[in-house]
C-alpha positions in Angstrom: 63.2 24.1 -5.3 63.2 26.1 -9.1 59.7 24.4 -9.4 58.7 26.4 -6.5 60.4 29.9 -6.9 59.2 29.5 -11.1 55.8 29.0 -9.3 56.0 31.9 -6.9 57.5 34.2 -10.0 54.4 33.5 -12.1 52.0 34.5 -9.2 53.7 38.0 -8.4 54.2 38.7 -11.9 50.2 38.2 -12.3 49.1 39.8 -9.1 51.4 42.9 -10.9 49.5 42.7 -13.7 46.3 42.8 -12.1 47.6 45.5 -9.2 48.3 47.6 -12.7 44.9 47.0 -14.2 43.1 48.1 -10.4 45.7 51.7 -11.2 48.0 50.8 -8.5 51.4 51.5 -10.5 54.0 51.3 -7.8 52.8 48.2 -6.4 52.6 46.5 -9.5 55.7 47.5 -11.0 57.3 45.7 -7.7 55.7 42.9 -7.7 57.1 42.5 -11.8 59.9 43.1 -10.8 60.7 40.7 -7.7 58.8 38.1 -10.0 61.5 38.2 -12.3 64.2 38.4 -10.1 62.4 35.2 -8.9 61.8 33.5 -11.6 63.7 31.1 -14.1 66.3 34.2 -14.9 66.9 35.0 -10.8 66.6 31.7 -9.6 70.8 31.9 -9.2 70.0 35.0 -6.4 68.7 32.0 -3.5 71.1 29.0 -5.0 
């Protein structure tokens, strides 16, 4: 189960980067964000 929220953390932290590159800055600051509350450091949130 980490595998797969690390996984899913790594994919919204991209599509955040790239929703900032296309100008939309809300959008990609939240998808950052919930990517690291996903991710190796958040992984405690679903456990």
């Amino acid at each position: 189960m980490e595998f797969v929220l690390w996984i899913l953390a790594v994919i919204l932290v991209v599509a955040g980067i790239l929703a900032l590159f296309r100008r939309q800055l809300l959008w990609g600051i939240v998808l950052i964000v919930v990517g690291l509350l996903v991710g190796p450091g958040g992984v405690s949130i679903f456990n």
